[in-house]
N, C-alpha and C positions, 0 to 999 in steps of 0.2 A: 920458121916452125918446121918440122921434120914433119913429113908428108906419111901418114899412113891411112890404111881405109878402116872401116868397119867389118867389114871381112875379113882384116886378117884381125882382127879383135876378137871376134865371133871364134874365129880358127883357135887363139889361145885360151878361151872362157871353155870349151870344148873339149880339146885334150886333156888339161887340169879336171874339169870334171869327169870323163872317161876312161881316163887314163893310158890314152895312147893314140895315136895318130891315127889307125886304122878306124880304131869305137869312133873317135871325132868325124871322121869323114862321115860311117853311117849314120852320126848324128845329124850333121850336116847336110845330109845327101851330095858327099864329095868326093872323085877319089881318093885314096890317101894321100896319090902323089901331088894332090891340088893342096891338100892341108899341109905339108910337108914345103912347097913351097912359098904359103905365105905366110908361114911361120920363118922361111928365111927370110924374107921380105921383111918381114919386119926387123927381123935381127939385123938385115942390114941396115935398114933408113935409122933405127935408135943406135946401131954402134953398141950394141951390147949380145953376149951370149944369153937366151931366155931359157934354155933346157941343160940341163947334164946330161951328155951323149954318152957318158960311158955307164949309164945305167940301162939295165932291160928295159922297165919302166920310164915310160915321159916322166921327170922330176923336174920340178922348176930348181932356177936358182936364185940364189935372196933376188937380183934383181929381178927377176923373172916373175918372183911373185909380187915385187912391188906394181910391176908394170902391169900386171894382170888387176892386181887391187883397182888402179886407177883406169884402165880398160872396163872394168864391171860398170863403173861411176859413166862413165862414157856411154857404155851401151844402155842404160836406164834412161838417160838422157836420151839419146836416140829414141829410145822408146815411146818417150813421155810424145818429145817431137812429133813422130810418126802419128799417134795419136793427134794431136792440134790440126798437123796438116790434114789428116784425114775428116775432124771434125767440121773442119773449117770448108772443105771440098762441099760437104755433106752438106752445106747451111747451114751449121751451128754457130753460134757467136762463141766469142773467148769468153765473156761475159755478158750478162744480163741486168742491167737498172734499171731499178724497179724503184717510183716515190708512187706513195701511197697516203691518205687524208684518213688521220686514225680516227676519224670518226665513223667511217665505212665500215658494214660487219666486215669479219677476218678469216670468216670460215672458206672463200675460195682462196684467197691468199695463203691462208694454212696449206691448202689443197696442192696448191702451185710448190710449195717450199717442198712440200712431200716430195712429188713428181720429181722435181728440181735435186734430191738427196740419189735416185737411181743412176744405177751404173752405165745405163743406157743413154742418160742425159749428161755430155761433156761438158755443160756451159752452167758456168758459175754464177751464181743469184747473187745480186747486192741489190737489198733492199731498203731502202728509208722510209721513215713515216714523219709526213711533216701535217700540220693544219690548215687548211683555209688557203689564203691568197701565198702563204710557203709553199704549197704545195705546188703549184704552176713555175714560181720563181727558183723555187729547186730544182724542176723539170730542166728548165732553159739552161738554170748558170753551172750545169754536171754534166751536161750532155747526155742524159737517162732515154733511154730508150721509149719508155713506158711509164706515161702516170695516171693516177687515179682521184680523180680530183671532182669534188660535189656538181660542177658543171659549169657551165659558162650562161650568163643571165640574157645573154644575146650583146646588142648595139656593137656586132663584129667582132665581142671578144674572142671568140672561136678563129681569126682569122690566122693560118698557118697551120690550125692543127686539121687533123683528119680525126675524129668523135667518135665513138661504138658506144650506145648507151647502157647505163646497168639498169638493174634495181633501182625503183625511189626512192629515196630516204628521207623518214619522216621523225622529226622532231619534236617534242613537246616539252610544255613549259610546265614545270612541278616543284612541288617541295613537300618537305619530309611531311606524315599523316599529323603531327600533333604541332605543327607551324602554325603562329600565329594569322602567317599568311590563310592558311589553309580553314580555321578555326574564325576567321571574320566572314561578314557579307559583304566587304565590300574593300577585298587583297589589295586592289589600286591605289588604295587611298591613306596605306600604309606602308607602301612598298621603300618609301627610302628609308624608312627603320630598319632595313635589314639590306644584308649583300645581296647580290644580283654576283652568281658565282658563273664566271667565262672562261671557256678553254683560249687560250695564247696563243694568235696566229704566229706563226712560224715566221711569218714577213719580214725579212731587216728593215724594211721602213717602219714598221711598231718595235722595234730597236731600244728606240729614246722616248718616241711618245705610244702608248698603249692605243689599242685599236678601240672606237667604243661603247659603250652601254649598248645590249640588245633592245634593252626596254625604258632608255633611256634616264636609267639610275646614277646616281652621285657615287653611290656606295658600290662599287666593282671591286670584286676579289677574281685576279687572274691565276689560272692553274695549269698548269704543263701537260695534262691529258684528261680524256674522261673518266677515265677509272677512279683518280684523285676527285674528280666533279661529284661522280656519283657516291663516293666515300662520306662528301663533306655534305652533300645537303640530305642523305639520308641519316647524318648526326646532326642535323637541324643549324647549320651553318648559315646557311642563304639556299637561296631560290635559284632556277635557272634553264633553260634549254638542255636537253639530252637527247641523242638519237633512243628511240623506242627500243632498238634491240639490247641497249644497254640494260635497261630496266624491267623488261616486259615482269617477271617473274616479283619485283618489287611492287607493279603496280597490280599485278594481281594478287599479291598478298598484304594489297593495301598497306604496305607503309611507306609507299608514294602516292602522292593525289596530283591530280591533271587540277593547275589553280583556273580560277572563274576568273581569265583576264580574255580580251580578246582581240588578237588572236592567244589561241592557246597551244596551237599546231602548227608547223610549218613542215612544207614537201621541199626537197631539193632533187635533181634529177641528174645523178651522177654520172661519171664521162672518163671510158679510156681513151686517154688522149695521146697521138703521136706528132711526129710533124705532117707535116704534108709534103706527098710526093716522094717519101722516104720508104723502100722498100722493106719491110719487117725481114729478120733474120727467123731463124727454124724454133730456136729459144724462145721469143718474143713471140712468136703468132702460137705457137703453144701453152704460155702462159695468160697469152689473152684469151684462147680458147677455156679454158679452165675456169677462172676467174668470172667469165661471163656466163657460166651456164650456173 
């Protein structure tokens, strides 16, 4: 490979635009006779003429301007470069993995992706949203930085991570205002007449066999998020578990009802979780900072 530097690359992006060896140098802050030199420089190492000397004016020639074309390409590159190394000094990650349990509100995560869009922020967000016990299994088999996951029930499952807790999140059990569930005294005792509608752990072990019944029903209809949950039992589909922030505005305008089963409520006490012993990058403790407040 023919040995040239970035300087004298710089040197021919210069002249071309200036138009002349002298402008290039004050552009550069060089003498002329430094741009003058590694413009020969270069003409030597490529073995080609890059200027027409018998014009007043610096003129390229066709090679001249090919080489210049793929010099430009080079010093963007340099640039981009320059920037990573510099990011990377700084304690920014290249990037940022982020699994997240869509059942969690989304309004710090928005926050975070915001943040994550400025030109001050060099580190790239990739985010996924998985369910439940996906959500830990995500973590581990991607190598994610960062997850956010309903929390760990105890008996060690926390063992290797390092925990910051969030917000509780609290669940209720409902169905739409004109359900028969809703419309009896006594929902229990009719409940496998109708679906029990579950959001879909993310888990490759619920793969082949579904993960199951909350409320221990025959009738299970699984669904790929809550949004779909909340669609289907507020069109009198089935019954089922919903985080509150999904629905608050539903159940204030009464066309969800909290059923008489009991329980009827459930708290979870959700958890960003990393590994343990794993120093956060600049990205990562910035996005935890966000998310948690």
């Amino acid at each position: 490979m023919k040995a040239f530097t970035l300087d004298q690359l710089r040197a021919l992006d210069a002249i071309e635009q200036t138009g002349s060896f002298a402008s290039a140098g004050k552009k550069l802050h060089k003498v002329p006779s430094a741009i003058s030199y590694a413009v020969q420089s270069l003409e030597s190492v490529l073995d080609v003429a890059l200027f027409d000397r018998s014009r007043r004016r610096a003129a390229l020639t066709p090679a001249g301007h090919r080489v210049l074309s793929a010099a430009r390409e080079l010093l963007r590159e340099a640039e981009v470069f320059d920037g990573v190394v510099s990011s990377l000094i700084q304690g920014w990650e290249p990037e940022l993995h982020v699994v997240v349990d869509g059942a969690l509100p989304m309004h710090g995560v928005i926050e975070a992706m915001k943040r994550f869009s400025d030109a001050d922020v060099p580190t790239r967000l990739r985010l996924e949203v998985e369910y439940q016990e996906g959500v830990v299994e995500r973590f581990e088999r991607s190598g994610a930085q960062l997850g956010m996951a309903l929390g760990f029930e105890g008996n060690r499952d926390d063992d290797g991570y390092d925990c910051v807790a969030l917000a509780p999140l609290e669940l209720v059990l409902v169905a739409a205002s004109d359900h028969p569930m809703v419309t009896t005294d006594d929902p229990q005792s009719i409940r496998g007449n109708f679906a029990e509608l579950v959001v879909r752990d993310t888990a490759t072990v619920f793969d082949e066999q579904s993960k199951g019944s909350f409320m221990g029903s025959a009738n299970v209809v699984f669904l790929s998020d809550f949004h779909s949950k909340r669609n289907a039992i507020l069109a009198g589909a089935g019954y089922g578990w919903i985080p509150i922030h999904f629905i608050e505005q539903d159940l204030a305008e009464g066309k969800l009802v909290h059923l008489n089963f009991e329980p009827n409520n459930w708290v979870y006490h959700p958890q960003i979780i990393t590994r343990k012993g794993i120093i956060l990058g600049k990205a990562a403790r910035l996005f935890q900072s966000i998310v948690s407040n």
